[in-house]
C-alpha positions as CSV (number, residue, x, y, z in Angstrom):
1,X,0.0,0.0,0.0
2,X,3.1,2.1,1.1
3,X,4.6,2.0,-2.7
4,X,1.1,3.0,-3.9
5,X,1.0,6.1,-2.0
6,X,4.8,6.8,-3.3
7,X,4.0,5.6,-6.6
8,X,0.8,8.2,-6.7
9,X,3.0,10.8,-5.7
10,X,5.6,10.7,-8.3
11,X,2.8,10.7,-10.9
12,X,1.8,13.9,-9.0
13,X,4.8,15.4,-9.1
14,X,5.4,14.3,-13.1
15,X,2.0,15.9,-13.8
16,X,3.0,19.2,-12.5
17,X,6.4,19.2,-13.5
18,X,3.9,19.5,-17.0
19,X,5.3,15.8,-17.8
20,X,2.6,14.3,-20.7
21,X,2.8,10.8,-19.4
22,X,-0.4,8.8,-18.8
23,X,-1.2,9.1,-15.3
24,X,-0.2,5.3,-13.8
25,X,0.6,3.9,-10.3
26,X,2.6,0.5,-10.4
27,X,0.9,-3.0,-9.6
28,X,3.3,-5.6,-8.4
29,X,1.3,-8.8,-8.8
30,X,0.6,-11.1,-6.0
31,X,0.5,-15.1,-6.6
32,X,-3.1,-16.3,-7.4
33,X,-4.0,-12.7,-8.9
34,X,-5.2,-12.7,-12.4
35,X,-6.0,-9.1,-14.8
36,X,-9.7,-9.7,-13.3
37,X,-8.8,-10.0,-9.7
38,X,-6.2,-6.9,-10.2
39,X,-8.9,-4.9,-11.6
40,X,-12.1,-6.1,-9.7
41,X,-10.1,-4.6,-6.3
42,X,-12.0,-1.7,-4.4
43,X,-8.5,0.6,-4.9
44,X,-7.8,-0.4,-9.1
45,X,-11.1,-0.3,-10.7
46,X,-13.6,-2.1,-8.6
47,X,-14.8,-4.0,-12.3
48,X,-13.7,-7.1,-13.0
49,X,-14.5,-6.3,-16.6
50,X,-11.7,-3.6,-16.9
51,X,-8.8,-6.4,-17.0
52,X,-8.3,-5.2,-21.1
53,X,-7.6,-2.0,-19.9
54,X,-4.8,-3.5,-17.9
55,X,-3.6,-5.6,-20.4
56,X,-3.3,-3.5,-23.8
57,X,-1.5,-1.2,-21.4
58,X,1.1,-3.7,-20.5
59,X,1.5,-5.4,-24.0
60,X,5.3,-5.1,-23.7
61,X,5.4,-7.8,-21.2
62,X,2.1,-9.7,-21.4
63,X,1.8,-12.1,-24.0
64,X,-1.5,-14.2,-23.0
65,X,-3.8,-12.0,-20.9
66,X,-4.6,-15.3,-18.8
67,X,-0.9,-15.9,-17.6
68,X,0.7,-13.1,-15.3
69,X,3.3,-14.1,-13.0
70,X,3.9,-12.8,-9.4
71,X,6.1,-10.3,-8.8
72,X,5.6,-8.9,-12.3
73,X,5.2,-5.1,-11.8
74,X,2.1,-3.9,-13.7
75,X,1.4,-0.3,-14.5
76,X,-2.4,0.7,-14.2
77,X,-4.0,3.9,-15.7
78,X,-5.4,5.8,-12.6
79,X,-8.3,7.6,-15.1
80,X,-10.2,5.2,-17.5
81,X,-12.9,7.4,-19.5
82,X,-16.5,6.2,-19.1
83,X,-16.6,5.5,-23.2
84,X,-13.5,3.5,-22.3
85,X,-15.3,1.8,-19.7
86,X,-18.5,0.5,-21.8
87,X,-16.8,0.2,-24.4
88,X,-13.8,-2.4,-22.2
89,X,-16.7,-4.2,-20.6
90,X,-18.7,-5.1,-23.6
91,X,-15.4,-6.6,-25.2
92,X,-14.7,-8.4,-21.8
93,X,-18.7,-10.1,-21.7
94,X,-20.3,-8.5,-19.3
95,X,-24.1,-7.5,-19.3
96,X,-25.3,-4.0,-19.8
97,X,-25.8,-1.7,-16.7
């Protein structure tokens, strides 16, 4: 939780330094979690249908969106638009709200 925080804080800092960087924080991946589990928790994006989001953003070192490995570090986009959203959960099965 600690390195959340820290890693929240250097995005802050990035953002008013004026860097353009997409606004992250860093996910290290516990054993047992899966690109569901990561982003069905209350402090990611409390949807289990986000996990695409997660993955096209890490494409550089996830192969098969069903196979992450513990320890990986995982960067998560903090803001996810709401077309994003409908858009991500449609392609991900789930029913409409």
């Amino acid at each position: 939780m600690r390195a959340r925080a820290v890693a929240l804080a250097l995005v802050a800092c990035a953002l008013v330094a004026g860097s353009e960087r997409p606004e992250v924080f860093e996910h290290v991946v516990q054993p047992g979690e899966t690109l569901s589990s990561i982003s069905a928790q209350p402090d990611v994006y409390a949807d289990p249908y986000l996990w695409p989001v997660i993955y096209r953003f890490n494409r550089d070192q996830i192969q098969n969106p069903a196979v992450i490995y513990p320890n990986q570090r995982l960067q998560i986009p903090i803001h996810v638009d709401l077309e994003t959203r409908r858009r991500t959960r449609a392609e991900a099965g789930a029913s409409e709200d």
